[in-house]
C-alpha positions, 0 to 999 in steps of 0.5 A: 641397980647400984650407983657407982661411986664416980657417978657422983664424981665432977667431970673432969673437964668441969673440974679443969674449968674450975681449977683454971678460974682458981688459977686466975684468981690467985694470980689476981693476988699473988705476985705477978714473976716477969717472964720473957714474953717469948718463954711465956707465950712458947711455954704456954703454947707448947703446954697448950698444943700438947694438952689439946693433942692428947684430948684430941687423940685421946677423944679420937681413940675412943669413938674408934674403938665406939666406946663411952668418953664419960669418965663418970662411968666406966661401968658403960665402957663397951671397949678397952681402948688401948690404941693410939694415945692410950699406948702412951698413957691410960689417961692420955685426956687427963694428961692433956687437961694437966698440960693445959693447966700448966700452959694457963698457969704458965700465961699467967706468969704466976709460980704460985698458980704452978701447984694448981695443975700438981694438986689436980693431977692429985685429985684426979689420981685419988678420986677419979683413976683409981675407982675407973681402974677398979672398974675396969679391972672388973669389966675387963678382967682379962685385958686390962691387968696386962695393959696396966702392966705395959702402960703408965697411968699417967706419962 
């Protein structure tokens, strides 16, 4: 049996981990800006709230539709889910992963953390969507071009 290439991939929450402890240790070092606490704490929050929101329905979606949440292998999805927040987006959980590291790096009061979530969502696109959509396209060959036509990979 063949091992798909996004097997040997880094879950995507993990690597948020890791992105968001980067974040901190570059704001160790970097010059701290002096934000208003109350657009520090409604920036982060609201980036927060948003983040957590789309995993949530994202996650929801999912085990309605009883499918597979590991990214890593898409090959075991049962179901094309495109209700609930995948009518917004085909990534609604890595939509809420980039919030929330907009929301971390907006309570670290750091711009130089701010590309961080930019080069994530970058990562993620190049190594994680693409080869998920290819298999998908392959699995669900029928359904998934037409979604991919109505929906936005990202927002």
């Amino acid at each position: 049996m063949r091992t798909s290439f996004l097997e040997y991939r880094v879950p995507p929450p993990l690597l948020m981990l890791a992105v968001a402890a980067a974040m901190w240790v570059a704001a160790q070092v970097a010059p701290e800006q002096s934000w208003p606490p109350t657009v520090r704490l409604g920036a982060s929050a609201l980036l927060a709230a948003l983040g957590v929101g789309f995993n949530v329905a994202g996650f929801q979606a999912i085990r309605r539709a009883g499918s597979t949440i590991d990214p890593t292998r898409p090959s075991a999805a049962s179901a094309l889910v495109i209700d609930g927040a995948f009518r917004i987006s085909r990534n609604p959980m890595y939509v809420g992963f980039t919030a929330m590291l907009l929301a971390w790096g907006a309570w670290l009061q750091s711009a130089w953390v701010l590309g961080a979530p930019i080069l994530f969502a970058l990562y993620l696109t190049r190594y994680q969507i693409v080869p998920e959509e290819r298999a998908l396209r392959k699995k669900f060959a029928a359904a998934y071009p037409q979604y991919e036509a109505r929906v936005r990979r990202w927002l």
